[in-house]
N, C-alpha and C positions, 0 to 999 in steps of 0.2 A: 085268740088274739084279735083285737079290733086292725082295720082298714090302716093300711100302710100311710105317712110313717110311722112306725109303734112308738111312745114315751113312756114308759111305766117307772115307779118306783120297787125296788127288790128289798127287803128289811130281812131277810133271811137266805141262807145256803138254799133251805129247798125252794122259795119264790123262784130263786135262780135258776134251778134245775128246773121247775117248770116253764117258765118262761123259755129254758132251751128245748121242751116236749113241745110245748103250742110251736114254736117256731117249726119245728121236726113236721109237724104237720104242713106246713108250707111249702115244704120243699120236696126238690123233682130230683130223681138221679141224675149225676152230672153237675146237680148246683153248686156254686164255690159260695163259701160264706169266710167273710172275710169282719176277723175279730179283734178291736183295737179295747185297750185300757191296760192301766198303771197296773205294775206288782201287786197281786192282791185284791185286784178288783174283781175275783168273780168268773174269771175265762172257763177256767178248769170246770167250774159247778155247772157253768151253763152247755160247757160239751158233757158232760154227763149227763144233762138230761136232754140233749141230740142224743145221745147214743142210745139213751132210752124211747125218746121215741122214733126214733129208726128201728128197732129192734135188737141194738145190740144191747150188750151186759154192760151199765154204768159204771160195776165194781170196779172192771177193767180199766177205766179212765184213769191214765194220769198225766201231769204235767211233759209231754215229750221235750223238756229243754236239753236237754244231755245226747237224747239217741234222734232228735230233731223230727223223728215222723214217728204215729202209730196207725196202725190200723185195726179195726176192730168191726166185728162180724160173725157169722160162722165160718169156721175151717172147711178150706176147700173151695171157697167160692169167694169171687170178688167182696172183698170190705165193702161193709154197711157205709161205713163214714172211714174218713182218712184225718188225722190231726195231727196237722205240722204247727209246730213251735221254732220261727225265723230268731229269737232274741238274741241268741249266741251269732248270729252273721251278721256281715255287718250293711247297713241299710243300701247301697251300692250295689250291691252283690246277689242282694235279696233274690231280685228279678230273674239273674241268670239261674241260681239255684232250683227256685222257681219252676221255672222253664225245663231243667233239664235235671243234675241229680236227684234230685229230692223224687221224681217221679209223680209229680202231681198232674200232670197235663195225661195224661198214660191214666191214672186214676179213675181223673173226672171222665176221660173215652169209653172206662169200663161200667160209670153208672156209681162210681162212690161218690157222696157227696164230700166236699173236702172244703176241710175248718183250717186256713190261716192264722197264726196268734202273730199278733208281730208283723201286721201286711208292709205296713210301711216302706215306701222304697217299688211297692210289685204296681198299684197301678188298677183300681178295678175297672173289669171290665162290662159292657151294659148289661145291664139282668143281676150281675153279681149281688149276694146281700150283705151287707156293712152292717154289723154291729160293735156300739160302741159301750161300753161298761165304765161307766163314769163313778166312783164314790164320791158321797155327797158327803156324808160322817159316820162315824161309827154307827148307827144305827137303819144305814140307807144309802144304796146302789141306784143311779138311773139307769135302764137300758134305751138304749135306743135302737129300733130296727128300719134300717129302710132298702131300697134298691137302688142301685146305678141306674141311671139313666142310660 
């Protein structure tokens, strides 16, 4: 990936997932990556290839909207990466969840990096990285990556 901030255009599932390996390269244990766009845009493809290139199993990935966290890694050892799905709360409440059931602050202490879908409401913090998955039309995704200030 070129020099922060990233613009790229994604025309396919696996651009996507690559674009979320070079990213996987960027990133430190502890890092929060905080993942905004529409139903459909792309979220789920692009933690599939975090989780690849972190080292965990891509197959593994999927949409946590229902059980609102996964994690994924080897058994037995702190999670590679942590992937929470906020859409089912409601944007108020985000923060406290956040903060405390969800277990994300506990995560990031442990060295997982941890993927927000749905930050909205939380607030990033400096260092954090923000992406954003824009579709443009059927045929093309922009992402965008950058960091907090």
């Amino acid at each position: 990936m070129k020099a922060l901030p990233i613009d790229r255009l994604s025309r396919s599932p696996e651009e996507t997932r690559r674009a979320g390996r070079e990213l996987a390269a960027l990133l430190a244990p502890g890092d929060v990556v905080l993942l905004s766009g529409p139903l459909g845009a792309g979220k789920t493809e692009l933690v599939r290839g975090l989780a690849e290139g972190l080292g965990a199993d891509p197959a593994e990935v999927a949409s946590p909207t229902f059980s609102l966290v996964h994690e994924y890694g080897p058994s037995g050892s702190p999670p590679l990466l942590l992937h929470a799905d906020l859409y089912r709360l409601p944007e108020e409440s985000r923060a406290a969840a956040a903060a405390g059931d969800l277990g994300l602050v506990e995560a990031r202490g442990r060295g997982s990096v941890v993927v927000v879908e749905w930050p909205e409401g939380l607030g990033a913090e400096s260092g954090d990285w923000q992406v954003a998955l824009c579709p443009g039309n059927e045929e093309a995704r922009r992402i965008v990556v950058r960091r907090a200030p």
